[in-house]
PyMOL Python script that loads the backbone (N, CA, C, O; Angstrom):
from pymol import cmd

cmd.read_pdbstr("""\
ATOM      1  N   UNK A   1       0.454   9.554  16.753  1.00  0.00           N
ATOM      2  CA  UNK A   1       0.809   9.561  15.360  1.00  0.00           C
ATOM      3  C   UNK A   1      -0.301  10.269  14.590  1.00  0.00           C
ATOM      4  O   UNK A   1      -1.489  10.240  14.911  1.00  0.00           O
ATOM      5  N   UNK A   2       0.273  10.982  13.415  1.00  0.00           N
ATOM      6  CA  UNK A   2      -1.017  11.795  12.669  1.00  0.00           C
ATOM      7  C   UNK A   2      -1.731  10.609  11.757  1.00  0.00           C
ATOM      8  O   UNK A   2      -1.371   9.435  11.848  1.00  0.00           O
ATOM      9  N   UNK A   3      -2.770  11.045  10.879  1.00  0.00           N
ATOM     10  CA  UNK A   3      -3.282  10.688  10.756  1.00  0.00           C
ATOM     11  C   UNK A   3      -2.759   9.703   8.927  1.00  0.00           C
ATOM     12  O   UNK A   3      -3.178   8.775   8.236  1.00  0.00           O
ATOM     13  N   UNK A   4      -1.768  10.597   8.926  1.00  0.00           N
ATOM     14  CA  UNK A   4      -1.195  10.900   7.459  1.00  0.00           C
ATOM     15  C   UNK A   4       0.133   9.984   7.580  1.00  0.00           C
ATOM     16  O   UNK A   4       1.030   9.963   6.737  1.00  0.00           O
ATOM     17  N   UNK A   5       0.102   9.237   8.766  1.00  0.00           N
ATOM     18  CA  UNK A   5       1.571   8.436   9.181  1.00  0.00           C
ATOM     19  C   UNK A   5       1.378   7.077   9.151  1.00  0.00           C
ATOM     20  O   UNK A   5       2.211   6.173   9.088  1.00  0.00           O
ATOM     21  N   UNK A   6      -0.488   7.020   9.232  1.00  0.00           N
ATOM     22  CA  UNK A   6      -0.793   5.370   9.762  1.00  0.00           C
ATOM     23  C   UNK A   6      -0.358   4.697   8.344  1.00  0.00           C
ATOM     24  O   UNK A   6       0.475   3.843   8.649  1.00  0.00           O
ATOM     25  N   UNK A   7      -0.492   4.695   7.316  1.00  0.00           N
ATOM     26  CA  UNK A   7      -0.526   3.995   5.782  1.00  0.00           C
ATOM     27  C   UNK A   7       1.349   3.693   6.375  1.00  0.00           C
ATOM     28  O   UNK A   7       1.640   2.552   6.735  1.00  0.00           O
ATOM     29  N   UNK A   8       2.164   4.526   6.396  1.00  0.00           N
ATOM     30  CA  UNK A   8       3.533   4.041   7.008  1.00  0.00           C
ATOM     31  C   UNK A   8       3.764   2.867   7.899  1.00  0.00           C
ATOM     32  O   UNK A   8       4.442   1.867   7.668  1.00  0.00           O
ATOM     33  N   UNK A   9       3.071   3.177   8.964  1.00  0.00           N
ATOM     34  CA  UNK A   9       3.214   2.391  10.145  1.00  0.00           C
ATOM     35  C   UNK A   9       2.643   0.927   9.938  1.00  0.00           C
ATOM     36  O   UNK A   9       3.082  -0.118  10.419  1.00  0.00           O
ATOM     37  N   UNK A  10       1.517   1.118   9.074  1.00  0.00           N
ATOM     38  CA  UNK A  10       1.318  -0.435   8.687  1.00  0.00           C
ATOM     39  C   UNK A  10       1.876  -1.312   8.278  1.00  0.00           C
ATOM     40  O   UNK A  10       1.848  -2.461   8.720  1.00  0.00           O
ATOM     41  N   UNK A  11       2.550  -0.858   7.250  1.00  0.00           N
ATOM     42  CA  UNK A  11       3.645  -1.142   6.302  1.00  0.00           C
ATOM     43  C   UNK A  11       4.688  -2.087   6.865  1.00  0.00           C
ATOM     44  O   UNK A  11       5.309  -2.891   6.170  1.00  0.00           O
ATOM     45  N   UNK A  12       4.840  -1.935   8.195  1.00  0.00           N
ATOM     46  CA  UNK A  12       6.154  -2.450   8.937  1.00  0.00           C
ATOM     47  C   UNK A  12       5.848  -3.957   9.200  1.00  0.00           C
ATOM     48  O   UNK A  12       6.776  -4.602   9.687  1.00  0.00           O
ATOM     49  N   UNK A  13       4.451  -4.736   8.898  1.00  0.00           N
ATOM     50  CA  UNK A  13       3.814  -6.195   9.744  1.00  0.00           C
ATOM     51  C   UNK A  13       3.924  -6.748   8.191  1.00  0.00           C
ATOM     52  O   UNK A  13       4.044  -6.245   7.074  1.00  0.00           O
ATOM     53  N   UNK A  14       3.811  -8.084   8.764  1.00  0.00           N
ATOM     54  CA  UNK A  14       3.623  -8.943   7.608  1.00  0.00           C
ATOM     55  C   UNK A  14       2.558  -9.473   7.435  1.00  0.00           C
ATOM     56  O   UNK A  14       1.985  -9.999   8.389  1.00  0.00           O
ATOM     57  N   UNK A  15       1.958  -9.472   6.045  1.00  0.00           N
ATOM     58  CA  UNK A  15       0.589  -9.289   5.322  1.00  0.00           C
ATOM     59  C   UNK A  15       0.360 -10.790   4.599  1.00  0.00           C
ATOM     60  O   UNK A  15       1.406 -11.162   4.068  1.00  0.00           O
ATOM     61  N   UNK A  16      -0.420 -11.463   4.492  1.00  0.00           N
ATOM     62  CA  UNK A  16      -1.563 -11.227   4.953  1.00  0.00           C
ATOM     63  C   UNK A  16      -1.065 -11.759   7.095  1.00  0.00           C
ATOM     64  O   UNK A  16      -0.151 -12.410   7.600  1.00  0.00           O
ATOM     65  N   UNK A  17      -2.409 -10.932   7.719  1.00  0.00           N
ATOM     66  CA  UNK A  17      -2.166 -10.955   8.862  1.00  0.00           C
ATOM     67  C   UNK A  17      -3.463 -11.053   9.611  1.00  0.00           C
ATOM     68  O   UNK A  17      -4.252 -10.142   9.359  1.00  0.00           O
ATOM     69  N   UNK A  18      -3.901 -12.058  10.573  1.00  0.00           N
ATOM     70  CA  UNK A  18      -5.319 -11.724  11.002  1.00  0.00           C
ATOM     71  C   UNK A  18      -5.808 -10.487  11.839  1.00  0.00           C
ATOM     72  O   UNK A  18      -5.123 -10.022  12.750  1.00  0.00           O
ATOM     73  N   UNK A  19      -6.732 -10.106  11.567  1.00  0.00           N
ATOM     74  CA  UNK A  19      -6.986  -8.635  12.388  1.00  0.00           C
ATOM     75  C   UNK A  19      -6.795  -8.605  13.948  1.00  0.00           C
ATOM     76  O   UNK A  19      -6.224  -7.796  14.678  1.00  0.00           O
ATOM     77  N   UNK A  20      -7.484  -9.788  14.204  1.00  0.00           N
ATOM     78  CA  UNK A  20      -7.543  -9.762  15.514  1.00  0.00           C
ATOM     79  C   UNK A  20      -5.444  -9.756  16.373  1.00  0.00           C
ATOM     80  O   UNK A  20      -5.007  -9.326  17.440  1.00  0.00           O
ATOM     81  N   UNK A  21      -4.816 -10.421  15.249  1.00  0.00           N
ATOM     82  CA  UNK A  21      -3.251  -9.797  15.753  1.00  0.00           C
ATOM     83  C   UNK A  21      -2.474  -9.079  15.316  1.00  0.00           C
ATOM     84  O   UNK A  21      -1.318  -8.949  15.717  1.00  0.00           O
ATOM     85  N   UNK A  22      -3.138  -8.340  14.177  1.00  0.00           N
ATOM     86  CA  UNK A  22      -2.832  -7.092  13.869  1.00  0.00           C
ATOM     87  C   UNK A  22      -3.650  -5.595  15.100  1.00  0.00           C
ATOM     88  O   UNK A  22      -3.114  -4.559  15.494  1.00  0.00           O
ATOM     89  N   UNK A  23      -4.655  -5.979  15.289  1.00  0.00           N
ATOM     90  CA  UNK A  23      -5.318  -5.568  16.685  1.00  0.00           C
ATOM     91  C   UNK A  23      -4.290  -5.344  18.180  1.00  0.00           C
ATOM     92  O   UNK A  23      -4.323  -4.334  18.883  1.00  0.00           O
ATOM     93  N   UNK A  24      -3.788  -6.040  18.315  1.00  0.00           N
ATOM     94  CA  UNK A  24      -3.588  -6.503  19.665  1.00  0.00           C
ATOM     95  C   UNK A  24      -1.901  -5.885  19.197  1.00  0.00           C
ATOM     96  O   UNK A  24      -1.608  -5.071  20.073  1.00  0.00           O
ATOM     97  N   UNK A  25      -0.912  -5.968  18.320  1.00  0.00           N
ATOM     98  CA  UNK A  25       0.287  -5.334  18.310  1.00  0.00           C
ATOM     99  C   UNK A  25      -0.128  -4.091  17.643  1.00  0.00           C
ATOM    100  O   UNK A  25       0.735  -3.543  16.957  1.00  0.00           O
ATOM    101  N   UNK A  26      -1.196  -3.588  17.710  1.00  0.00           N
ATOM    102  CA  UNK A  26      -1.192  -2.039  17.891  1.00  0.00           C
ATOM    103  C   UNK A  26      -1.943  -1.618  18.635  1.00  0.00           C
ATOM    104  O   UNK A  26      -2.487  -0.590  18.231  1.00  0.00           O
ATOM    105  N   UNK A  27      -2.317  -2.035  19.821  1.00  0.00           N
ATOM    106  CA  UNK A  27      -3.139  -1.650  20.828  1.00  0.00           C
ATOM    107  C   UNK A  27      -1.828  -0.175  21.665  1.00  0.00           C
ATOM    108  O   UNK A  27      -0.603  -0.301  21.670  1.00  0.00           O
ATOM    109  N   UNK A  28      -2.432   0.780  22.125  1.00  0.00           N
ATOM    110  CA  UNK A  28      -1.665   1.736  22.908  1.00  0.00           C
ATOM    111  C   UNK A  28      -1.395   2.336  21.919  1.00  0.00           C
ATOM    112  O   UNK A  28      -1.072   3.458  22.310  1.00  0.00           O
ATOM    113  N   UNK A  29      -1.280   2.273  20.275  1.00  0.00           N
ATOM    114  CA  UNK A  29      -0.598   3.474  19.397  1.00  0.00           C
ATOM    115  C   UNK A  29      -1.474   3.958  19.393  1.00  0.00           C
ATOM    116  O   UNK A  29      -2.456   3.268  19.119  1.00  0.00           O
ATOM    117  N   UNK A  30      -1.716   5.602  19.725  1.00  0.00           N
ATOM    118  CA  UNK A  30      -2.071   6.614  19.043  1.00  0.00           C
ATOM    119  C   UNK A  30      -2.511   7.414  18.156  1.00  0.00           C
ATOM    120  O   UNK A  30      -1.702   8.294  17.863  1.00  0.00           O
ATOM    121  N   UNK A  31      -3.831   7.458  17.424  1.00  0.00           N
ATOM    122  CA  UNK A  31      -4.120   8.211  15.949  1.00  0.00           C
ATOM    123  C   UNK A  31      -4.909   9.347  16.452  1.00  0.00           C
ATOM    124  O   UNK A  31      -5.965   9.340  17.084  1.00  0.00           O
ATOM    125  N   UNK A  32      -3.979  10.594  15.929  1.00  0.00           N
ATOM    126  CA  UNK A  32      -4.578  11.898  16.485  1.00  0.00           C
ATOM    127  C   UNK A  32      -4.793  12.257  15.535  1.00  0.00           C
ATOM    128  O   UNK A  32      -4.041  12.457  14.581  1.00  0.00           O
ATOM    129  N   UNK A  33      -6.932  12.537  15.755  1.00  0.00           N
ATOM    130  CA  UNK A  33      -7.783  12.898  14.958  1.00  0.00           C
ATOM    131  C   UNK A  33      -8.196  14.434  15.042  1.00  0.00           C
ATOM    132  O   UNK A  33      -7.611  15.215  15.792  1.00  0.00           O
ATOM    133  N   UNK A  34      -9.128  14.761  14.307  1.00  0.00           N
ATOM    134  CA  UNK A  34      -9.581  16.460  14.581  1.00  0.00           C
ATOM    135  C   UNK A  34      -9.900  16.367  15.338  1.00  0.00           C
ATOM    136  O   UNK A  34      -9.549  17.199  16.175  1.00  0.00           O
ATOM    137  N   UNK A  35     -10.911  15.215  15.783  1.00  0.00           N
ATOM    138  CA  UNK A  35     -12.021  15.107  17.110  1.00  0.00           C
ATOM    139  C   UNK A  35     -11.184  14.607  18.518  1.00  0.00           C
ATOM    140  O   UNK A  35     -11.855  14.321  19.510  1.00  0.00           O
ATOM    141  N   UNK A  36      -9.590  14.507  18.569  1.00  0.00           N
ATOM    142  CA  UNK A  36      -9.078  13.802  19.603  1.00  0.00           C
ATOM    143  C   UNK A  36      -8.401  12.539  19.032  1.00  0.00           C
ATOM    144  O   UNK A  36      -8.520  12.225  17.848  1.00  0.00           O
ATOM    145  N   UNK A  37      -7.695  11.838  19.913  1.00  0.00           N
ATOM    146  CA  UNK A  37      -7.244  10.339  19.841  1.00  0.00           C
ATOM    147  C   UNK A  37      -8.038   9.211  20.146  1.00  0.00           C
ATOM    148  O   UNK A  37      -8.851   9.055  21.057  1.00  0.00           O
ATOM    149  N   UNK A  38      -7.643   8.376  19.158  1.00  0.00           N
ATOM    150  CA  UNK A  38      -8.418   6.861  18.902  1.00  0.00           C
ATOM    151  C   UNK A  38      -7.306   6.623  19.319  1.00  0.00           C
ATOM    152  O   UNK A  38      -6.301   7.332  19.386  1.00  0.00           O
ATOM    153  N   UNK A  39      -7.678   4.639  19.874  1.00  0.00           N
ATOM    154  CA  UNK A  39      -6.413   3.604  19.364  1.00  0.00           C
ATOM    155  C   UNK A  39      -6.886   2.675  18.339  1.00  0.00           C
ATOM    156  O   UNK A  39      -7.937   2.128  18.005  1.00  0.00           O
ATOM    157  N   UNK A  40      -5.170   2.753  17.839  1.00  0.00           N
ATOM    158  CA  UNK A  40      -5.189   2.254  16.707  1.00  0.00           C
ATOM    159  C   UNK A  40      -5.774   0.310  16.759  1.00  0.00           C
ATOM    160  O   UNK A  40      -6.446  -0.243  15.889  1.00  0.00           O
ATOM    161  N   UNK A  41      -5.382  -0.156  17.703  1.00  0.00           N
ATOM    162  CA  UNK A  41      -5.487  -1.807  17.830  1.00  0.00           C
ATOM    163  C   UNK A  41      -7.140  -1.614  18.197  1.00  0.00           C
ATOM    164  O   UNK A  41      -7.889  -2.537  17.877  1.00  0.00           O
ATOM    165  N   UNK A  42      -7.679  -0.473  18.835  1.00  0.00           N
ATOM    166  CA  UNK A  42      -9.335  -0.608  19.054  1.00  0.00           C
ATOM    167  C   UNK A  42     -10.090  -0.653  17.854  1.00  0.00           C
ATOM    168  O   UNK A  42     -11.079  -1.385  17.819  1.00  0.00           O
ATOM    169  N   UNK A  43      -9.604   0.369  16.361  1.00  0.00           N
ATOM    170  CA  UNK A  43     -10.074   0.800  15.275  1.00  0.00           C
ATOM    171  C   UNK A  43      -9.982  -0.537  14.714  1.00  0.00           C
ATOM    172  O   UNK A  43     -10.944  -1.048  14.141  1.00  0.00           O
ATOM    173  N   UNK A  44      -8.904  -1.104  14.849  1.00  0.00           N
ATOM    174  CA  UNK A  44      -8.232  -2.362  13.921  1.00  0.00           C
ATOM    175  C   UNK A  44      -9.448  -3.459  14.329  1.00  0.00           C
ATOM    176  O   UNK A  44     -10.198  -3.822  13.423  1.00  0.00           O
ATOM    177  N   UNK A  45      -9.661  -4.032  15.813  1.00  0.00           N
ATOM    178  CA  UNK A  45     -10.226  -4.881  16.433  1.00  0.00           C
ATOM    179  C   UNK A  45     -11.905  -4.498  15.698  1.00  0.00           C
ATOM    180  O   UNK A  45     -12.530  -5.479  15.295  1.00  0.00           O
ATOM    181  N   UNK A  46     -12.269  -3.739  15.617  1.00  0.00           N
ATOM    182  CA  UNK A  46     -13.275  -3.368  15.384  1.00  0.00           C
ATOM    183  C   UNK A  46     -14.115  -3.521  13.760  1.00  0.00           C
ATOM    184  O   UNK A  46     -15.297  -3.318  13.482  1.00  0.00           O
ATOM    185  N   UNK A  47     -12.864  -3.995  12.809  1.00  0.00           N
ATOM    186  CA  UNK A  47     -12.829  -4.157  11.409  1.00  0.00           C
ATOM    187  C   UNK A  47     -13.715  -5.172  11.183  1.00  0.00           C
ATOM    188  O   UNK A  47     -13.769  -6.095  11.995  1.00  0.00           O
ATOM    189  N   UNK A  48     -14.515  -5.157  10.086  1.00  0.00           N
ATOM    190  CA  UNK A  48     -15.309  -6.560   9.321  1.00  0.00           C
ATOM    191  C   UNK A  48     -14.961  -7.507   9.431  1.00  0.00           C
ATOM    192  O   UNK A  48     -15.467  -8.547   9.853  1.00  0.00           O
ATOM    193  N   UNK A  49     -13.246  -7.033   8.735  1.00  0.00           N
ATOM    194  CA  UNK A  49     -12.571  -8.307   8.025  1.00  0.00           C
ATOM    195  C   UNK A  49     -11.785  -9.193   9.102  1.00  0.00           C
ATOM    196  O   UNK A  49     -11.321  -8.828  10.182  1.00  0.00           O
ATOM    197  N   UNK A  50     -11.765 -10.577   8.451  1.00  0.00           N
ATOM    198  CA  UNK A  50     -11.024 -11.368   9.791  1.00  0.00           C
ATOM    199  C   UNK A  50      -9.412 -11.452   9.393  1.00  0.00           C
ATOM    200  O   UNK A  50      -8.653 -12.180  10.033  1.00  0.00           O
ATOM    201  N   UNK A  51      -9.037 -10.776   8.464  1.00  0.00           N
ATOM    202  CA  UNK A  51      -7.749 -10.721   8.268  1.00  0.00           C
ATOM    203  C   UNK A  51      -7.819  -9.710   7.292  1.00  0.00           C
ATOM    204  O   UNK A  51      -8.872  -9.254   6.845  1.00  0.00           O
ATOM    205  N   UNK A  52      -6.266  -9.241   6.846  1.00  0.00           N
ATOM    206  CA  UNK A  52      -6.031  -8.206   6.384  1.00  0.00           C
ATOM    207  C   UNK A  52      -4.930  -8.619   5.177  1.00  0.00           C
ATOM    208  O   UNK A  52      -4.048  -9.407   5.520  1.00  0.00           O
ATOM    209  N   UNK A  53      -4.927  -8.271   4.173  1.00  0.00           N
ATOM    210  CA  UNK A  53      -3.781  -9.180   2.821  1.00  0.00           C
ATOM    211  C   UNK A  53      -3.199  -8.252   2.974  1.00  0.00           C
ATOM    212  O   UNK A  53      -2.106  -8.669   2.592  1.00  0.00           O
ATOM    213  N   UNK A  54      -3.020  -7.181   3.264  1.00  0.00           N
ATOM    214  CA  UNK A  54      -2.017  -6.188   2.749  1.00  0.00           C
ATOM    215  C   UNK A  54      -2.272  -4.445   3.545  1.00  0.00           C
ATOM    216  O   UNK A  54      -3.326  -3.816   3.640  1.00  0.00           O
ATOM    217  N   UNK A  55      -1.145  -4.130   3.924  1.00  0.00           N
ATOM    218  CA  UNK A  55      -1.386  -2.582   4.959  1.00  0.00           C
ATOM    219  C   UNK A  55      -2.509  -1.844   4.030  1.00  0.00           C
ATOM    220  O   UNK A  55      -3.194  -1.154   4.787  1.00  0.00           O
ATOM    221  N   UNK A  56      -2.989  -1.716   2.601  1.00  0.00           N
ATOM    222  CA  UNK A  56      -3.783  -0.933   2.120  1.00  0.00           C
ATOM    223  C   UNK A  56      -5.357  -1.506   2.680  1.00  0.00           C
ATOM    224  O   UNK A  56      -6.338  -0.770   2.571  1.00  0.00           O
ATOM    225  N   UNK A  57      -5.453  -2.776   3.232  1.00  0.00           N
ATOM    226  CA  UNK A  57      -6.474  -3.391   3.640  1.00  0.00           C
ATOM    227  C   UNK A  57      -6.643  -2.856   5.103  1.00  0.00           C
ATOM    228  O   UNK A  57      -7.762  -2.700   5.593  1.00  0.00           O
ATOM    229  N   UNK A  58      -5.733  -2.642   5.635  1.00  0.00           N
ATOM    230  CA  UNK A  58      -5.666  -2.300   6.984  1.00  0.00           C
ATOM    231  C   UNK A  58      -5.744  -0.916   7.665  1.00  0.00           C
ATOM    232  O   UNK A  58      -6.021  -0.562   8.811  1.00  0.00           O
ATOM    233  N   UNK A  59      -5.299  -0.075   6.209  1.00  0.00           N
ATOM    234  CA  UNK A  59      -5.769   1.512   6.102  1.00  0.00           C
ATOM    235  C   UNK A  59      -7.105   1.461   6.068  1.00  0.00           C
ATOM    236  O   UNK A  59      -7.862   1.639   7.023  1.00  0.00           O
ATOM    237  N   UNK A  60      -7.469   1.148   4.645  1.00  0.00           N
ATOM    238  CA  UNK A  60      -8.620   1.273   4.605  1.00  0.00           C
ATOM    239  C   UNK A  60      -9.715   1.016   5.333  1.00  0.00           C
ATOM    240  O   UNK A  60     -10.781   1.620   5.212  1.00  0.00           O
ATOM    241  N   UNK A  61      -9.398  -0.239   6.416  1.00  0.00           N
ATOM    242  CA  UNK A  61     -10.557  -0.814   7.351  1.00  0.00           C
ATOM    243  C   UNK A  61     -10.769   0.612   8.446  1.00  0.00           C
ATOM    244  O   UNK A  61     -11.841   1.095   8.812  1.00  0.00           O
ATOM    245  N   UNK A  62      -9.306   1.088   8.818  1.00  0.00           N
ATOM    246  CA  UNK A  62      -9.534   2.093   9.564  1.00  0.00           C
ATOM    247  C   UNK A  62      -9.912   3.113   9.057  1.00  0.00           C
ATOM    248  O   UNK A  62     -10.880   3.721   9.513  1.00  0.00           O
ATOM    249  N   UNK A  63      -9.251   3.514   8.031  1.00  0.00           N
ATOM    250  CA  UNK A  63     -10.370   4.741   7.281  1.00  0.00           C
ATOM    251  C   UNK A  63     -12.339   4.862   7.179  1.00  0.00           C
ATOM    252  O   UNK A  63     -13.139   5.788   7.315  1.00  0.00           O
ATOM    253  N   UNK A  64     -12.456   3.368   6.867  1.00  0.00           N
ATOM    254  CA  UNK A  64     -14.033   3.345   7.011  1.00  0.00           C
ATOM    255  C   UNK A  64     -14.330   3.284   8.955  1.00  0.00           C
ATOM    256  O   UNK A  64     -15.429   3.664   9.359  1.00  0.00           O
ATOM    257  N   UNK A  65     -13.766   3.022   9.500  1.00  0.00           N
ATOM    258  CA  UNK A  65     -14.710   3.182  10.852  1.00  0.00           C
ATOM    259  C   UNK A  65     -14.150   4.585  11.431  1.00  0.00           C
ATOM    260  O   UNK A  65     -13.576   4.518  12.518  1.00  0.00           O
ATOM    261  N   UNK A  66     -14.238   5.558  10.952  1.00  0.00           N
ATOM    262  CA  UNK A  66     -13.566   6.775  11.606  1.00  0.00           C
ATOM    263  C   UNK A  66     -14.479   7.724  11.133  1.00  0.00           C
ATOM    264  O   UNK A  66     -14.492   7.996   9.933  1.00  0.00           O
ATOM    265  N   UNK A  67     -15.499   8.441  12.180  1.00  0.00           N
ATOM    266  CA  UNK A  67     -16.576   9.543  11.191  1.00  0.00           C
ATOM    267  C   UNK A  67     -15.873  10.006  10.542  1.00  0.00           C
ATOM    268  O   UNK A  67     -14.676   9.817  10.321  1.00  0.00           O
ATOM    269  N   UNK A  68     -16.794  10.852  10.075  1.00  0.00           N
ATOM    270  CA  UNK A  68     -16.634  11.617   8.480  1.00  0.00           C
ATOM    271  C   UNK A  68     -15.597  13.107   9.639  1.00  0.00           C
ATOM    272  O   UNK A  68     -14.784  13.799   9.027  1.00  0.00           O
ATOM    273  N   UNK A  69     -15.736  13.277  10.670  1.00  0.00           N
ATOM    274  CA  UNK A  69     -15.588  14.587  11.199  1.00  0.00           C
ATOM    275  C   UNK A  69     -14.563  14.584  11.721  1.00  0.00           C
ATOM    276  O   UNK A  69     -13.979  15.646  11.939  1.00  0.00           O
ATOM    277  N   UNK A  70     -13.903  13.055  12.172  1.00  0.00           N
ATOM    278  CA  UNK A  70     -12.768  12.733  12.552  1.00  0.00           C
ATOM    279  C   UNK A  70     -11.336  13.356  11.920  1.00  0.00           C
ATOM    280  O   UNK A  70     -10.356  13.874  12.454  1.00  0.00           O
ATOM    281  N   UNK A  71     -11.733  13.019  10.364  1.00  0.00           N
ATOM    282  CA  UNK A  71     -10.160  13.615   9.934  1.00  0.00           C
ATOM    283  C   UNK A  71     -10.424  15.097   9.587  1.00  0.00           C
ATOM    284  O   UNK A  71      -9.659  15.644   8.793  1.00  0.00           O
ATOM    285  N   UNK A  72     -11.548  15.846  10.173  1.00  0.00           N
ATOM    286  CA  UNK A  72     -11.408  16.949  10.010  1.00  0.00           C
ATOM    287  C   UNK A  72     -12.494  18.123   8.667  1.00  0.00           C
ATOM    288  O   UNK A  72     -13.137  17.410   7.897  1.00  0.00           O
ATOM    289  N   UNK A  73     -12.627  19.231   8.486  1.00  0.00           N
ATOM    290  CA  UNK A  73     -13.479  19.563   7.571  1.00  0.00           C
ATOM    291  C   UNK A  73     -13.637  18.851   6.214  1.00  0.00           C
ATOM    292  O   UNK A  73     -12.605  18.489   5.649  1.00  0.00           O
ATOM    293  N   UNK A  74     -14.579  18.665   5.758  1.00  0.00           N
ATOM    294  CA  UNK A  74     -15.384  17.971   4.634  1.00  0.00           C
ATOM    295  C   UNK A  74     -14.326  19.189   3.279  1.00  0.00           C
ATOM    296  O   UNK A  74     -14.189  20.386   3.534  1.00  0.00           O
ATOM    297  N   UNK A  75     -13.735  18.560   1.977  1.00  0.00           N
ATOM    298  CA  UNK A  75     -12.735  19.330   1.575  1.00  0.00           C
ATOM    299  C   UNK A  75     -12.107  20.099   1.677  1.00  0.00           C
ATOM    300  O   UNK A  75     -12.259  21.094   0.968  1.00  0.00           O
ATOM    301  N   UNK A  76     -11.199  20.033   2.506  1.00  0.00           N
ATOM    302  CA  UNK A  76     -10.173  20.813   2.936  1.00  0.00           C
ATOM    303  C   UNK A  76      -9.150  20.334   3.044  1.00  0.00           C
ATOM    304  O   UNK A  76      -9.280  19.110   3.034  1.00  0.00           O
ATOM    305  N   UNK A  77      -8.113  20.645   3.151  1.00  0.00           N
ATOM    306  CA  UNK A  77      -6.544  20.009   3.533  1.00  0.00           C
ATOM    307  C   UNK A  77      -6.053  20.925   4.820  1.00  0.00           C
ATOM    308  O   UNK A  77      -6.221  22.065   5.254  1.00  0.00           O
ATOM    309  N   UNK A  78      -5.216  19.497   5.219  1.00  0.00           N
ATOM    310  CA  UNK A  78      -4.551  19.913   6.670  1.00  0.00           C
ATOM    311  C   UNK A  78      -4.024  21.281   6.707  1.00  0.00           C
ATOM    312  O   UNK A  78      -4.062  21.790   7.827  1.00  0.00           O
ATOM    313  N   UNK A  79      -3.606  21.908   5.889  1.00  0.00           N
ATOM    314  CA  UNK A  79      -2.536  23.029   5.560  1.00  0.00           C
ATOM    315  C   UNK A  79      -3.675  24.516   5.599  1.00  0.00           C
ATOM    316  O   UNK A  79      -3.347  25.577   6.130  1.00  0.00           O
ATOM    317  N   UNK A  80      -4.632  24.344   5.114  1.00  0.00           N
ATOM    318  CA  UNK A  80      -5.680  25.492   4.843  1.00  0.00           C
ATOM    319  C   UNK A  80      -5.930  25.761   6.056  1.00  0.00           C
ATOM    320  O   UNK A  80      -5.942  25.033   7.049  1.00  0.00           O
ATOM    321  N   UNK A  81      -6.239  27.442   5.852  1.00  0.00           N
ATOM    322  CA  UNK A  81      -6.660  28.004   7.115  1.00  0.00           C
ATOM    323  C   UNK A  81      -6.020  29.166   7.560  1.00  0.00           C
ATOM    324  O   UNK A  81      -4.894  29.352   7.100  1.00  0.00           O
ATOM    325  N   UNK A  82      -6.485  30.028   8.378  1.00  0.00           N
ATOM    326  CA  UNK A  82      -5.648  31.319   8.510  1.00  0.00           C
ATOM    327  C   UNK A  82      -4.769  30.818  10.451  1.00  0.00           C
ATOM    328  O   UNK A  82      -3.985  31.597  10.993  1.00  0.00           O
TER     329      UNK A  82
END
""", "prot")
cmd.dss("prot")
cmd.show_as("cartoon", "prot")
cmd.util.cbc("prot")
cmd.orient("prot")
């Protein structure tokens, strides 16, 4: 899944939800980064928080543990480029 799909895919669990089983029913999905594929239940497992209120909590946890290089050049959009 891109990277631009996960905020969707969250969307589908019911919130609030603890990480650690929000972790584990997304273990094996797929987030294809610039740098290659993560999993998503490893990124999730890996979060601060011990639960999650809402998929924007659950973006965001994964957004902060993902380098800076992961989603790709520092301002730019997916689309740019020759």
């Amino acid at each position: 899944m891109e990277l631009a799909e996960l905020q969707e895919y969250l969307e589908q669990f019911d919130y609030p939800v603890a990480s650690d089983e929000l972790a584990t029913a997304c273990e094996g999905v797929a987030i294809q980064l610039a740098e290659g594929e993560r999993d998503l239940g490893g990124l999730l497992a890996h979060a601060s928080a011990d639960r999650f209120e809402s998929a924007d909590d659950a973006y965001t946890a994964v957004q902060n543990d993902l380098p800076r290089e992961a989603v790709g050049e520092p301002y730019q959009s997916e689309g740019e480029g020759d």
